[in-house]
C-alpha positions in Angstrom: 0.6 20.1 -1.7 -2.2 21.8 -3.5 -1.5 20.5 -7.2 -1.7 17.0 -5.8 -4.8 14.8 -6.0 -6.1 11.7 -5.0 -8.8 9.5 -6.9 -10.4 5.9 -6.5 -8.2 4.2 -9.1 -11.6 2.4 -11.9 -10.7 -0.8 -13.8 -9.7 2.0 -16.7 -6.6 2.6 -14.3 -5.2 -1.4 -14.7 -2.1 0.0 -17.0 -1.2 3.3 -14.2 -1.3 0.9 -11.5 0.4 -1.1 -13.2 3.3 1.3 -14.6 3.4 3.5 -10.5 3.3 -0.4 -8.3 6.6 -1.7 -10.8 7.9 2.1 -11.0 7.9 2.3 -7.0 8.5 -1.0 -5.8 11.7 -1.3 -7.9 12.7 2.3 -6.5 12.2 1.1 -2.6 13.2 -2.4 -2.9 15.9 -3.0 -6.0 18.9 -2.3 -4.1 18.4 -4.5 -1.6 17.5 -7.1 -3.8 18.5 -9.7 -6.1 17.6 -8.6 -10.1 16.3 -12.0 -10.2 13.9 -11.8 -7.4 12.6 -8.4 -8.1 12.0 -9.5 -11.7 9.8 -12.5 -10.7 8.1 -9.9 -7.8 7.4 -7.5 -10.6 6.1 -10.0 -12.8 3.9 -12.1 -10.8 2.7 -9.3 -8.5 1.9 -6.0 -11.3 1.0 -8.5 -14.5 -2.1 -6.9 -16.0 -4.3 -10.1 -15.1 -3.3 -9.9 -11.2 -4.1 -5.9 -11.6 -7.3 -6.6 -13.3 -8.5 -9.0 -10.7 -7.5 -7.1 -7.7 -9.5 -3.7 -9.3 -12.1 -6.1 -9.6 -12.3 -7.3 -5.9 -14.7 -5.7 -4.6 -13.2 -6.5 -0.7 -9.9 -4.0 -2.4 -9.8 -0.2 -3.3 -7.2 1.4 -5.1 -6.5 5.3 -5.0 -4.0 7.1 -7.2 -2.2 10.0 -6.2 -1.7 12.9 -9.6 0.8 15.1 -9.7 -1.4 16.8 -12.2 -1.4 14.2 -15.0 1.6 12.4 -13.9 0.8 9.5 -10.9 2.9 9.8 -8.7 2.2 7.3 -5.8 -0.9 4.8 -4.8 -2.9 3.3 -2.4 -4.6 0.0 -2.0 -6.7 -1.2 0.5 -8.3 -4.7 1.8 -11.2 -5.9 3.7 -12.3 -9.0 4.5 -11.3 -12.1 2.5 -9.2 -9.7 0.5 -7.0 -9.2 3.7 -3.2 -10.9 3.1 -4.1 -12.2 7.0 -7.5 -12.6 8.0 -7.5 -9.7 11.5 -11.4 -9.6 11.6 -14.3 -7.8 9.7 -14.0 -4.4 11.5 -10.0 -4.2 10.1 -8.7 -2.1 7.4 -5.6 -3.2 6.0 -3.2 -0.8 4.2 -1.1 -3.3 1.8 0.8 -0.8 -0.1 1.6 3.0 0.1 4.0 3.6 -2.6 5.1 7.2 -3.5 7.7 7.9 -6.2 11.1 8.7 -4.8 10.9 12.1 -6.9 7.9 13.0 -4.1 9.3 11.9 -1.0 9.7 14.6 1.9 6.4 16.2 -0.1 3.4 14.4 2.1 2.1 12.5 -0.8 2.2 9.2 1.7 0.6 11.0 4.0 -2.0 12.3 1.8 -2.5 8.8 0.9 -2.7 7.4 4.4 -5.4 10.2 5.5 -7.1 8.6 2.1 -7.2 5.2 4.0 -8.0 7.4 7.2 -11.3 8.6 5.3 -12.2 5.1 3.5 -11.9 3.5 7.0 -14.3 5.5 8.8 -16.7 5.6 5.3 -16.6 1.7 6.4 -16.9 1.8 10.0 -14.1 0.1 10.3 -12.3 0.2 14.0 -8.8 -0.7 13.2 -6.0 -0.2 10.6 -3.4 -2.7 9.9 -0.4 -3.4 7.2 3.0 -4.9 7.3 5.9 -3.5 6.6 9.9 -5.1 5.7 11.7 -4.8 9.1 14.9 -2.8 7.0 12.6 -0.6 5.8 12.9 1.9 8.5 12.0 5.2 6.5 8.6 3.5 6.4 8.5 2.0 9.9 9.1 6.1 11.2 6.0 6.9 9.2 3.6 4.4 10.5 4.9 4.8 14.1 4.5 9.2 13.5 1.1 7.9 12.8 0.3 5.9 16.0 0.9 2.4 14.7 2.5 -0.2 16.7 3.8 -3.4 16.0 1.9 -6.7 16.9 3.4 -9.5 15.0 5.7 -10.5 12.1 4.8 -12.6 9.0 6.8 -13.8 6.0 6.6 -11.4 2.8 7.5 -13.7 -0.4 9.9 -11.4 -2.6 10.8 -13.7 -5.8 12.1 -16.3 -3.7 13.5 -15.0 -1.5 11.8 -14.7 2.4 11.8 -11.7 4.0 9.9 -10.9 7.8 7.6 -8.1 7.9 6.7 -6.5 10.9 2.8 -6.1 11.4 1.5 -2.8 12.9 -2.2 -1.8 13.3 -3.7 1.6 15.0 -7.2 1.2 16.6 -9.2 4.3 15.7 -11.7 5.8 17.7 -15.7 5.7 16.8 -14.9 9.6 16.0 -12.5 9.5 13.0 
């Protein structure tokens, strides 16, 4: 997709990250849901101080992806402490990919995960690694199209509800 582009998200960015993580995440996740658990989610998890802090974390990146002026999906990345489970200093962990549902099917995800691709070898980092909701198998066929496999599960808090996400990682060679 030529019109689409990807930039490192700046703390000017705290109200698009913001607006595309609550747009997205309610999209994917709503339906299977309770309204009362993806409200508390959305409000604990996109508030502008939790935004604001993680732009500031210098162990996270954040990348938008523009459908000309319109985001349209977005990236962020962790390293180190910032990981949500510690798997070493050579990992890079992908903890969201969210694309808009109007731009699914047009390889804005994939865009975004040759983003993390790039920022992993700018860091010398050796292996990827994210979890993903077990039921959410559009995303599982993504990751595994991409070479990851699964290693492990761990709890994902949504609202209050507890839900298992599978954990996948991809080692990548010294030539990325």
């Amino acid at each position: 997709m030529e019109h689409i582009i990807i930039t490192a998200a700046t703390a000017e960015n705290i109200s698009t990250i913001q607006q595309i993580g609550k747009e997205t995440f309610h999209e994917t996740f709503s339906e299977s849901n309770t309204k009362e658990d993806m409200q508390k989610y959305l409000d604990e998890n996109f508030s502008e101080q939790k935004v604001k802090s993680e732009l500031n974390n210098s162990e996270s990146m954040f990348f938008i992806a523009w459908d000309e002026s319109l985001p349209v999906g977005y990236l962020k990345l962790n390293i180190g402490a910032a990981q949500t489970e510690d798997q070493g200093h050579a990992a890079l962990e992908i903890e969201r990919i969210y694309v808009k549902s109007t731009h699914h099917g047009k390889k804005v995800g994939q865009m975004l995960y040759e983003q993390a691709l790039v920022t992993a070898n700018q860091l010398k980092k050796n292996t990827l690694w994210l979890g993903v909701w077990e039921e959410n198998s559009r995303a599982i066929r993504f990751y595994e199209k991409n070479g990851f496999v699964a290693f492990d599960r761990h709890i994902f808090k949504m609202g209050d509800d507890e839900q298992t996400d599978i954990m996948m990682r991809k080692t990548l060679s010294s030539a990325i």
